[in-house]
PQR file of N, CA, C, O and H, with PARSE charges and radii, in Angstrom:
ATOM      1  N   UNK A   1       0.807  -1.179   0.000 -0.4000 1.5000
ATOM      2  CA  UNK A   1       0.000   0.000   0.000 -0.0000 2.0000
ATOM      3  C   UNK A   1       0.867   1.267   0.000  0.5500 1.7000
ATOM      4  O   UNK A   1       0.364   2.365  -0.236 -0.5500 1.4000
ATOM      5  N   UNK A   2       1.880   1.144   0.207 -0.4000 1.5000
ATOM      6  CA  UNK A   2       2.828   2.333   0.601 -0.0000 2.0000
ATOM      7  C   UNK A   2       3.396   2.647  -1.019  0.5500 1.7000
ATOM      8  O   UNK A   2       3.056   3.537  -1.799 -0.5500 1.4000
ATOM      9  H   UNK A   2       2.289   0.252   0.398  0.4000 1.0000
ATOM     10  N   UNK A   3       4.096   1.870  -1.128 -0.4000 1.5000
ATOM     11  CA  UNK A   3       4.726   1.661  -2.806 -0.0000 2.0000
ATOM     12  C   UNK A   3       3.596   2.007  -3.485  0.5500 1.7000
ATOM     13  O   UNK A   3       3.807   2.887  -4.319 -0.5500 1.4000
ATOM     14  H   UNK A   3       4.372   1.148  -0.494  0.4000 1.0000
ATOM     15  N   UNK A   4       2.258   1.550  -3.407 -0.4000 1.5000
ATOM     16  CA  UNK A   4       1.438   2.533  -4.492 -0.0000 2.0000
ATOM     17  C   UNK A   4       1.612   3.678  -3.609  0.5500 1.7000
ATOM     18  O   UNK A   4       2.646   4.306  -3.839 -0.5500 1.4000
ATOM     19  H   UNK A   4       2.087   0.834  -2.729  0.4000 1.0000
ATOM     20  N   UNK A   5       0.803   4.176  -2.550 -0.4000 1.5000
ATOM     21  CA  UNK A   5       0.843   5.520  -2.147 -0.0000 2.0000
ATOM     22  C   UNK A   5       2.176   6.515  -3.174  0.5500 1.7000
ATOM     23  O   UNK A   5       1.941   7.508  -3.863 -0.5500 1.4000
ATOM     24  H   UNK A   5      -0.037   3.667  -2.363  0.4000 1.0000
ATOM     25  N   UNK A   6       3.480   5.866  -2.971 -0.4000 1.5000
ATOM     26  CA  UNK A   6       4.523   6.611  -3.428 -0.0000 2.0000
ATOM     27  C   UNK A   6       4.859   6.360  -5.267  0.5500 1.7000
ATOM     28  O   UNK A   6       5.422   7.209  -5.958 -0.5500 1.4000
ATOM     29  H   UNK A   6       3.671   5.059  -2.411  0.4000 1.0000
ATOM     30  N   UNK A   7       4.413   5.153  -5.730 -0.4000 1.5000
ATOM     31  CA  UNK A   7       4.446   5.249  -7.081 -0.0000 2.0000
ATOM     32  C   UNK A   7       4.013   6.741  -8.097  0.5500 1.7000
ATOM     33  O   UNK A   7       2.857   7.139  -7.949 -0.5500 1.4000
ATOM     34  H   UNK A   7       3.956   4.463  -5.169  0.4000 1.0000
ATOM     35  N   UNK A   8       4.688   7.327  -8.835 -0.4000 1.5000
ATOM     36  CA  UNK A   8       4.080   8.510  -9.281 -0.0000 2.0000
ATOM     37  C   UNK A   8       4.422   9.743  -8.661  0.5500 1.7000
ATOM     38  O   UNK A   8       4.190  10.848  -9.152 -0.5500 1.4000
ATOM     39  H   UNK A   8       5.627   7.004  -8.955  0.4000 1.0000
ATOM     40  N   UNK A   9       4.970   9.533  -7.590 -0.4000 1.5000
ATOM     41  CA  UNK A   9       4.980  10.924  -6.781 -0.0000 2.0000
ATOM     42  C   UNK A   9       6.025  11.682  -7.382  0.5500 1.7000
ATOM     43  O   UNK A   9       6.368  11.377  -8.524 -0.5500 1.4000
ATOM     44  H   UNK A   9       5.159   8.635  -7.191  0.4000 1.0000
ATOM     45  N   UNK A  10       6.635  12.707  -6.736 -0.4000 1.5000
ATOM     46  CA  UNK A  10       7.475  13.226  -7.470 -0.0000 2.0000
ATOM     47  C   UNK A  10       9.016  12.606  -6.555  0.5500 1.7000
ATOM     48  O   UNK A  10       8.622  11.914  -5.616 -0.5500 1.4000
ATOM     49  H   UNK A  10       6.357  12.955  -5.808  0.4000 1.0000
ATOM     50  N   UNK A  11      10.499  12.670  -6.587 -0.4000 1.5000
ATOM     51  CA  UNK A  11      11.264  12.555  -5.874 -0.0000 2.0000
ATOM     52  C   UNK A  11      11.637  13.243  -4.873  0.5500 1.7000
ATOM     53  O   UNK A  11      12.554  12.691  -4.263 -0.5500 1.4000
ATOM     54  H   UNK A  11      10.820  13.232  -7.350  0.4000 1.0000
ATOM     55  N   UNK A  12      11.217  14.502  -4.323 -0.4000 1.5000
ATOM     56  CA  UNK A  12      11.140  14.887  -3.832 -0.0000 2.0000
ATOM     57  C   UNK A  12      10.763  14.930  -2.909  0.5500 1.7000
ATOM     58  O   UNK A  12      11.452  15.142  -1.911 -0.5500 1.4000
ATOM     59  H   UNK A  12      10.472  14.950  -4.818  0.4000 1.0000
ATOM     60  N   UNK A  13       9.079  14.676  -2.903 -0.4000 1.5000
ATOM     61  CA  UNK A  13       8.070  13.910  -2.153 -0.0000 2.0000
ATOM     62  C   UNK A  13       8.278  12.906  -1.522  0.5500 1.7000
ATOM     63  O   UNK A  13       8.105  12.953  -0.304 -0.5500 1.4000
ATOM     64  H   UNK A  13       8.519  14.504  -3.713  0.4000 1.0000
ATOM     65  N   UNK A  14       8.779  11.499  -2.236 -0.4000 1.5000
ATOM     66  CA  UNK A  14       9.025  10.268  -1.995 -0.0000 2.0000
ATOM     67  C   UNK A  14      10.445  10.359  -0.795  0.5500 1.7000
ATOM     68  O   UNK A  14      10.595   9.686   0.225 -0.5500 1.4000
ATOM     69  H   UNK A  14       8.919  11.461  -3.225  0.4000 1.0000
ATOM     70  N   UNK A  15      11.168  11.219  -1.249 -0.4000 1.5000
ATOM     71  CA  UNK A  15      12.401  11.708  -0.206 -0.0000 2.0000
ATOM     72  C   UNK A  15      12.197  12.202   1.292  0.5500 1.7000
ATOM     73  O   UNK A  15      12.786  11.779   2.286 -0.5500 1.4000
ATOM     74  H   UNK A  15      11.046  11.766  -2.077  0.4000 1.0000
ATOM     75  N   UNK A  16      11.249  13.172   1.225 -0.4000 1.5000
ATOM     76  CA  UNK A  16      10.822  13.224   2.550 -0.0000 2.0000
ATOM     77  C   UNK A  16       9.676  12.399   3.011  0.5500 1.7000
ATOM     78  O   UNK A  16       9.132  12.585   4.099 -0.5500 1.4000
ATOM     79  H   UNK A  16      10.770  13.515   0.416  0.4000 1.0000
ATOM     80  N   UNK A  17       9.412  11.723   2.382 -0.4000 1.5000
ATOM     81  CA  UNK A  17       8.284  10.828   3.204 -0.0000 2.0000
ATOM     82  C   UNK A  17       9.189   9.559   3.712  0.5500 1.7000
ATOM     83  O   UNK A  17       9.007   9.169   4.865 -0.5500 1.4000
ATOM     84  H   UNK A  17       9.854  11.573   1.498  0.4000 1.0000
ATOM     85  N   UNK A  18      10.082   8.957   2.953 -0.4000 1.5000
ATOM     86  CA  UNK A  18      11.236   8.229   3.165 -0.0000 2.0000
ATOM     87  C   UNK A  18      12.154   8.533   5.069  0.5500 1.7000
ATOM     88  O   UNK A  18      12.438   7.802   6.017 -0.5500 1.4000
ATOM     89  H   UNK A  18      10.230   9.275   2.016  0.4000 1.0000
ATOM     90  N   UNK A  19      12.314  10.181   4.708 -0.4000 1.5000
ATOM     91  CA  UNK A  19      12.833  10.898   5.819 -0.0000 2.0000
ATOM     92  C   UNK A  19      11.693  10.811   6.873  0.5500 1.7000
ATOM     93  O   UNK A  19      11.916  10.090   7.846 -0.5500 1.4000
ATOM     94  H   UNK A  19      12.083  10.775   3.937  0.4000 1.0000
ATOM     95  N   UNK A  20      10.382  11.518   6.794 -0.4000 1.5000
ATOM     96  CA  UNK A  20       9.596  10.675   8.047 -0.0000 2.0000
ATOM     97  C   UNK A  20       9.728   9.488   8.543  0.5500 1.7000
ATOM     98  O   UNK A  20      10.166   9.211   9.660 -0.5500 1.4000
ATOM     99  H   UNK A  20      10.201  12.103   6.004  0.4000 1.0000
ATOM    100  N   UNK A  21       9.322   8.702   7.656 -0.4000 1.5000
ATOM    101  CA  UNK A  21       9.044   7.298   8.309 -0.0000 2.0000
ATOM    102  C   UNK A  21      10.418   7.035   9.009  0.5500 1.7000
ATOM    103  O   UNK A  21      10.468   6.732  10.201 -0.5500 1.4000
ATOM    104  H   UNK A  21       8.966   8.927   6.749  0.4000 1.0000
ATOM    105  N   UNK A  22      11.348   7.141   8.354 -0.4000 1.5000
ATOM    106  CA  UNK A  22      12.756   6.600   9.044 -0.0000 2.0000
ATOM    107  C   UNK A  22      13.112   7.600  10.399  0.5500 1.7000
ATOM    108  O   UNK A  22      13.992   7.245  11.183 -0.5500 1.4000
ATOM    109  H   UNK A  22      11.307   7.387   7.385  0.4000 1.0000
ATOM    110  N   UNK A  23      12.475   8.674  10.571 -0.4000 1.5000
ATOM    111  CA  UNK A  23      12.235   9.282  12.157 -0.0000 2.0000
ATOM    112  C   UNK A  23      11.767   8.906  12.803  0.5500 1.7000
ATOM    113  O   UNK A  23      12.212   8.655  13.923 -0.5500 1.4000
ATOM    114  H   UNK A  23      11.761   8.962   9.934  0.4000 1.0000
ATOM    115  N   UNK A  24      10.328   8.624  12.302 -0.4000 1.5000
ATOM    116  CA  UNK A  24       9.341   8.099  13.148 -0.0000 2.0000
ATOM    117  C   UNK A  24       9.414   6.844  13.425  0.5500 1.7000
ATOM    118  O   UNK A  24       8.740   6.447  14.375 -0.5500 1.4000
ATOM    119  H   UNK A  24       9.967   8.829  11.392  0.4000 1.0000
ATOM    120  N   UNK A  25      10.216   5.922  12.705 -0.4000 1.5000
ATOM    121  CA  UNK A  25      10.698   4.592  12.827 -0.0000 2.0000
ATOM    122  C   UNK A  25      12.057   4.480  14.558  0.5500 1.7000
ATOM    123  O   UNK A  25      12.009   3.689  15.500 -0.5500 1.4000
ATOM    124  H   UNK A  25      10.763   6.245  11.933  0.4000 1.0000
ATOM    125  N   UNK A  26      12.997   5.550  14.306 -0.4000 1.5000
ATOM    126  CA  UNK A  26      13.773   5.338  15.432 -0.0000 2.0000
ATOM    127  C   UNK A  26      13.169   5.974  16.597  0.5500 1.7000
ATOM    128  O   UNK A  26      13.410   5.655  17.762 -0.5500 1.4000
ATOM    129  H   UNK A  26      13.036   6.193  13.541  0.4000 1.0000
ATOM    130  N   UNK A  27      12.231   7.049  16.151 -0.4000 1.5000
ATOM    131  CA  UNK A  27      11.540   7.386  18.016 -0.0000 2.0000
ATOM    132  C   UNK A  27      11.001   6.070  18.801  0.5500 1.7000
ATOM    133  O   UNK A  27      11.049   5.641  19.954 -0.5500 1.4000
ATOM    134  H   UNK A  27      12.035   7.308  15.206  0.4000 1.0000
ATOM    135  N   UNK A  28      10.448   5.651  17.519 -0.4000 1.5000
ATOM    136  CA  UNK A  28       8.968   4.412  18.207 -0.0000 2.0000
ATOM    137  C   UNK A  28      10.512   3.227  18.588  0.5500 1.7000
ATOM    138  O   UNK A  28      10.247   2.478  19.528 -0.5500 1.4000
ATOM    139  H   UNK A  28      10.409   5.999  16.583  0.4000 1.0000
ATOM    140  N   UNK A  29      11.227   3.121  18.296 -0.4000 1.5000
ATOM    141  CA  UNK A  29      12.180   2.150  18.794 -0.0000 2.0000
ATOM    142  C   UNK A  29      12.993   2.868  20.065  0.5500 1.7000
ATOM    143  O   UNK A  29      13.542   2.235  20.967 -0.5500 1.4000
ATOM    144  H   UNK A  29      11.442   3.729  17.532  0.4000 1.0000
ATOM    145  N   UNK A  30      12.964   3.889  19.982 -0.4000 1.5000
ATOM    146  CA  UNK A  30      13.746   4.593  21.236 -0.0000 2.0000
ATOM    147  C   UNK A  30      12.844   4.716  22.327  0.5500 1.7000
ATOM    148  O   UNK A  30      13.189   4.808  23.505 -0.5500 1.4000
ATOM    149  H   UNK A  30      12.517   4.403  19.249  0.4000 1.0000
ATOM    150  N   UNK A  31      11.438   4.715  21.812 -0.4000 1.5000
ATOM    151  CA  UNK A  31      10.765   4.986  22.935 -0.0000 2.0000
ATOM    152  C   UNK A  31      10.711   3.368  23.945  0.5500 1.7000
ATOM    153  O   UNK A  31      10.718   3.198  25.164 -0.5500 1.4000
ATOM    154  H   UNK A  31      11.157   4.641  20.855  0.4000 1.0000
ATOM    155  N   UNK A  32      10.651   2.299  22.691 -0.4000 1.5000
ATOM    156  CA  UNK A  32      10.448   1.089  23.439 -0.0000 2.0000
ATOM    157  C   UNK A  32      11.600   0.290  23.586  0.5500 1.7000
ATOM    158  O   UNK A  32      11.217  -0.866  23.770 -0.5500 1.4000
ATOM    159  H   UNK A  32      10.644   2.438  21.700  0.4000 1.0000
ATOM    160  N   UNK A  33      12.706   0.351  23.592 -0.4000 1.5000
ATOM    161  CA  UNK A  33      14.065  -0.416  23.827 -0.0000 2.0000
ATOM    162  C   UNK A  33      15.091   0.807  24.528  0.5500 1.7000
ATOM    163  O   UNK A  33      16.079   0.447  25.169 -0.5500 1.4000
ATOM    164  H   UNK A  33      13.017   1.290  23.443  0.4000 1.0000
ATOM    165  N   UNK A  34      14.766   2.288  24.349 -0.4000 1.5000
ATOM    166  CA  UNK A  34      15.896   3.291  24.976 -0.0000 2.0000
ATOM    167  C   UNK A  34      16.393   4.047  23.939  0.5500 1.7000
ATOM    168  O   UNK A  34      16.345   3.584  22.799 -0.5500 1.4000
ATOM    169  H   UNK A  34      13.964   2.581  23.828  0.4000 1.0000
ATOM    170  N   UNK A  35      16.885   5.186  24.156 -0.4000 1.5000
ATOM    171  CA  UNK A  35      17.568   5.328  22.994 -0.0000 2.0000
ATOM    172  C   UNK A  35      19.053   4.997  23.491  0.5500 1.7000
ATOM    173  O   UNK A  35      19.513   4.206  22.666 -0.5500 1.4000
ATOM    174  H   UNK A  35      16.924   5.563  25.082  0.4000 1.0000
ATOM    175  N   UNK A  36      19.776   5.199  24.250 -0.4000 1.5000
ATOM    176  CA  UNK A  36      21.114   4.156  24.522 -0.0000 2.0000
ATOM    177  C   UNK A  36      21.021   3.050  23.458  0.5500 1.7000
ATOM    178  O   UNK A  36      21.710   3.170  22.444 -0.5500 1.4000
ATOM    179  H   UNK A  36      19.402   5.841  24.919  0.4000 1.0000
ATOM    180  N   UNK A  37      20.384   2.200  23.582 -0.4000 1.5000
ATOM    181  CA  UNK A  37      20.454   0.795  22.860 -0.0000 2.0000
ATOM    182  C   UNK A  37      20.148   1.200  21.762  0.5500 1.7000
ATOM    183  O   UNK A  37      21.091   0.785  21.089 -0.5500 1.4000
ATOM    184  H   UNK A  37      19.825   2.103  24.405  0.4000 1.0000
ATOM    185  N   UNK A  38      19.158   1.989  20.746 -0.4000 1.5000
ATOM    186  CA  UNK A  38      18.707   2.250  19.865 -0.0000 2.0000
ATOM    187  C   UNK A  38      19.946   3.116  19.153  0.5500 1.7000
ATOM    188  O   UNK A  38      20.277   2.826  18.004 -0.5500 1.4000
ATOM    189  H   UNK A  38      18.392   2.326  21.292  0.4000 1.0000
ATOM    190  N   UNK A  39      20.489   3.985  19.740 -0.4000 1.5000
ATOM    191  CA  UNK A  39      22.063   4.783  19.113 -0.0000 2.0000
ATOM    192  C   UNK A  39      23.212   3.630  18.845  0.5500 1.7000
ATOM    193  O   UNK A  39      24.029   3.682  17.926 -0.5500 1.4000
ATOM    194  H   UNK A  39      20.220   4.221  20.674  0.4000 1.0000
ATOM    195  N   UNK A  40      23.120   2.630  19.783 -0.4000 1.5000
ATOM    196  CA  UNK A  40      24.121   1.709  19.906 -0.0000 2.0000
ATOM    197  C   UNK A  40      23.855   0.667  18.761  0.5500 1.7000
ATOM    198  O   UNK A  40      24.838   0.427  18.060 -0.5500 1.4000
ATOM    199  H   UNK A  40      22.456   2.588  20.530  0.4000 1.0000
ATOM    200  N   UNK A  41      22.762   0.048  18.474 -0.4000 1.5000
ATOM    201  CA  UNK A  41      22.038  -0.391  17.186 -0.0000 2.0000
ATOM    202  C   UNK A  41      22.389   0.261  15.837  0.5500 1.7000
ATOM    203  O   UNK A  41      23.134  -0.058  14.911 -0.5500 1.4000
ATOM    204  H   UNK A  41      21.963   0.243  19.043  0.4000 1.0000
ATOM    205  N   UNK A  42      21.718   1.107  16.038 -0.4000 1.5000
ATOM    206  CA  UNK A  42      21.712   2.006  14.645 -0.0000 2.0000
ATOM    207  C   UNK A  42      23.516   2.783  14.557  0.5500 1.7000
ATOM    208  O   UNK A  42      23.777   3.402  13.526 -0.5500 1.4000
ATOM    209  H   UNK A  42      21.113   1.366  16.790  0.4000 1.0000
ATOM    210  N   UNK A  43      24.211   2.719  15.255 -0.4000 1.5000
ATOM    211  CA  UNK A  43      25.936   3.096  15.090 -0.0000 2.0000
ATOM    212  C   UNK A  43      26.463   2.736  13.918  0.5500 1.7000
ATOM    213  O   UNK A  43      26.712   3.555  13.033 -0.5500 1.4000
ATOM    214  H   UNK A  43      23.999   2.216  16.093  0.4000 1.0000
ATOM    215  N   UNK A  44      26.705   1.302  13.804 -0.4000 1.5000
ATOM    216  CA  UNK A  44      27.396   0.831  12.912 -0.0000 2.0000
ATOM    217  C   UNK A  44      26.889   0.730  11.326  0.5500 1.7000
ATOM    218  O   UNK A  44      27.327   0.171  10.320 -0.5500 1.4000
ATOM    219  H   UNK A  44      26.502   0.637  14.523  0.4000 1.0000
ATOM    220  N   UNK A  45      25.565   1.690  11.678 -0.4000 1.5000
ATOM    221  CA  UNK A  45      25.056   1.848  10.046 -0.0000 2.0000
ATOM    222  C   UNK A  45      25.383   3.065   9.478  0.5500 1.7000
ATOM    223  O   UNK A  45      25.498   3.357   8.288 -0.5500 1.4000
ATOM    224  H   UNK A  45      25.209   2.145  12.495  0.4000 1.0000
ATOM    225  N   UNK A  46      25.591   4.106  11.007 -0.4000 1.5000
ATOM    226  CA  UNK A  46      25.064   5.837  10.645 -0.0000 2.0000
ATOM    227  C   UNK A  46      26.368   6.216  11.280  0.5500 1.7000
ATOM    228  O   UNK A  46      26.370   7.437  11.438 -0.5500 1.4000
ATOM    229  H   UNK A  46      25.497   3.869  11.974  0.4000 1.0000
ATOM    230  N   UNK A  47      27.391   5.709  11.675 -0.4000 1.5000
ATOM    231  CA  UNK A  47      28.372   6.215  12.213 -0.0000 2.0000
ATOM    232  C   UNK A  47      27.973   6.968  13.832  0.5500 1.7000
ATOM    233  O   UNK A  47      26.945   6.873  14.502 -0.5500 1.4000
ATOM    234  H   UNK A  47      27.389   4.717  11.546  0.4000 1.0000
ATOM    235  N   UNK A  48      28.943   7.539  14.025 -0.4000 1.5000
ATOM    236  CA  UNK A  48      28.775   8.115  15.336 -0.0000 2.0000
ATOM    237  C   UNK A  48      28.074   8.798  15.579  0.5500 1.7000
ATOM    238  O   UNK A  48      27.604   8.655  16.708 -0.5500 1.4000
ATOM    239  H   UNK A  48      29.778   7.617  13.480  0.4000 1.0000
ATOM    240  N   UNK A  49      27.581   9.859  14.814 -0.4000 1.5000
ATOM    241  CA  UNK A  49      26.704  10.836  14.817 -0.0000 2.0000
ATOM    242  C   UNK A  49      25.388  10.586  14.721  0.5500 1.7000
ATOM    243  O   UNK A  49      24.455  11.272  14.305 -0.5500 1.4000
ATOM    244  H   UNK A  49      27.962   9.975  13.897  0.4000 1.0000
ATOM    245  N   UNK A  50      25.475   9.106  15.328 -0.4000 1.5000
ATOM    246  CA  UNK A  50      23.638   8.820  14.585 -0.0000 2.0000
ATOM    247  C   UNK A  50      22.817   9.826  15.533  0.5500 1.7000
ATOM    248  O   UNK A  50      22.030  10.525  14.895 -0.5500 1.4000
ATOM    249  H   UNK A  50      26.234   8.548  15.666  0.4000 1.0000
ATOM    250  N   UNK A  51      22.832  10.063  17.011 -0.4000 1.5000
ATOM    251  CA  UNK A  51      21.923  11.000  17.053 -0.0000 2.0000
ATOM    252  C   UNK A  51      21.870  12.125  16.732  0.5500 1.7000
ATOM    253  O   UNK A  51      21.017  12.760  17.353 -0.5500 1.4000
ATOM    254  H   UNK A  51      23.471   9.496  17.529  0.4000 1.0000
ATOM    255  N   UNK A  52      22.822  13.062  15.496 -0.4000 1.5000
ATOM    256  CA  UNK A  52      22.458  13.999  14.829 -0.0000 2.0000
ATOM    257  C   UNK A  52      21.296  13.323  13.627  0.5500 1.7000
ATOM    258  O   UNK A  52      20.471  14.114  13.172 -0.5500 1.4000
ATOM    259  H   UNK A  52      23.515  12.547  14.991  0.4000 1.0000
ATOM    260  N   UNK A  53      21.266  11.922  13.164 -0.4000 1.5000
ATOM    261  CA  UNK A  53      20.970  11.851  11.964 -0.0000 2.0000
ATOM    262  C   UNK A  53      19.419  11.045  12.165  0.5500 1.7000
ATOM    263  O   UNK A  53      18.551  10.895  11.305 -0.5500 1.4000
ATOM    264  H   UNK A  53      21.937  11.279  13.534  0.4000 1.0000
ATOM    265  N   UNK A  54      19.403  10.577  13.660 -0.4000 1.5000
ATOM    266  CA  UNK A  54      18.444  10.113  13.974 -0.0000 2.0000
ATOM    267  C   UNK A  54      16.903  11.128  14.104  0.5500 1.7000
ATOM    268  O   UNK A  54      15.778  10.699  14.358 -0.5500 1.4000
ATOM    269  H   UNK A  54      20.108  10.698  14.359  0.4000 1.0000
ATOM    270  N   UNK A  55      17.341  12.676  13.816 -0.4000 1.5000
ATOM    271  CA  UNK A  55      16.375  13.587  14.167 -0.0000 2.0000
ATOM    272  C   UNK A  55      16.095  14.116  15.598  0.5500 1.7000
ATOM    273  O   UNK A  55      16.582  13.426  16.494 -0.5500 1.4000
ATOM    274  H   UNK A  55      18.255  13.024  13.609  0.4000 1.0000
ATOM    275  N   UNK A  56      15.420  15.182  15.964 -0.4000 1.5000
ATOM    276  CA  UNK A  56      15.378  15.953  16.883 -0.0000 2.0000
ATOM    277  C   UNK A  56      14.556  14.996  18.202  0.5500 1.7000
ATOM    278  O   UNK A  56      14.700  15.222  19.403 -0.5500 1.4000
ATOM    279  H   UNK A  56      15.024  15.743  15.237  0.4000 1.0000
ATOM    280  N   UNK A  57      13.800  14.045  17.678 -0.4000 1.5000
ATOM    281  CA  UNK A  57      13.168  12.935  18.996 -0.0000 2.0000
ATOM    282  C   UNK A  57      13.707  12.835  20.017  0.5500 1.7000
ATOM    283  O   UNK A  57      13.217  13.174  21.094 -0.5500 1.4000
ATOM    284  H   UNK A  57      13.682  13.861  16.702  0.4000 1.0000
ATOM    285  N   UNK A  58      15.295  12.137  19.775 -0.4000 1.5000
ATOM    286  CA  UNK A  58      15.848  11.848  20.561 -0.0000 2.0000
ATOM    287  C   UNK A  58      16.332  12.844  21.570  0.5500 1.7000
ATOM    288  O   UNK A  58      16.808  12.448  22.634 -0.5500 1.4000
ATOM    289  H   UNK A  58      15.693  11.862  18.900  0.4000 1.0000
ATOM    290  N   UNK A  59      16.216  14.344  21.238 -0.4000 1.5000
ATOM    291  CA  UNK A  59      16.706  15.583  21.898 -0.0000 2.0000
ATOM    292  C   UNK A  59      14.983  15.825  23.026  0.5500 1.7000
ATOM    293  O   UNK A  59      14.667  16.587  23.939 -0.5500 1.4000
ATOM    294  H   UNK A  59      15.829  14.666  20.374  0.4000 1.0000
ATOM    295  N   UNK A  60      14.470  14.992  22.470 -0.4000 1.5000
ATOM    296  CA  UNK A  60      12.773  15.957  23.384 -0.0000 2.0000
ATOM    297  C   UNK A  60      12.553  14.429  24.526  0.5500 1.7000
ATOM    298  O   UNK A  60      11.405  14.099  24.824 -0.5500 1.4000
ATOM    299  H   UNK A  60      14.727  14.373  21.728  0.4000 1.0000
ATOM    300  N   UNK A  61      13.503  13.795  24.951 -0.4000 1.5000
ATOM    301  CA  UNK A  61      12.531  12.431  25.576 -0.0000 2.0000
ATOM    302  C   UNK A  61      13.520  13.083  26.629  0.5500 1.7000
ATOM    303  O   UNK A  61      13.575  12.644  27.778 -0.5500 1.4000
ATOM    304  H   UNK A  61      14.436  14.063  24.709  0.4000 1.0000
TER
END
C-alpha cells in the first residue's frame, strides 16, 4: 500500500516521506528499547553521529 501511495509521486516527495518514516521509525524504537540501545544499534550503520541523523526525537525524551 505504501509503494502505491509513493508510485508517481514526485522525488522529492518520496524523499521526505522516506525521511519521516525513518524518524518516526527510530523514536517508536527509542521509545520502546531506549535510545542508549537504539544509538548503539543504529551506530554501525550511521556512524557516530547517529543521534544527529536520527532527528530531533531523541533531543525531546
Amino acid at each position: 500500500m505504501l509503494r502505491a501511495s509513493l508510485e508517481g509521486q514526485t522525488p522529492t516527495l518520496v524523499s521526505e516521506a522516506n525521511h519521516l518514516l525513518l524518524i518516526t521509525f527510530t523514536d517508536i524504537l527509542a521509545t520502546l528499547i531506549g535510545e542508549e540501545l537504539t544509538i548503539n544499534i543504529l551506530r554501525p550503520a550511521w556512524g557516530n553521529d547517529v543521534s544527529d541523523r536520527a532527528g530531533k526525537g531523541f533531543e525531546n525524551e
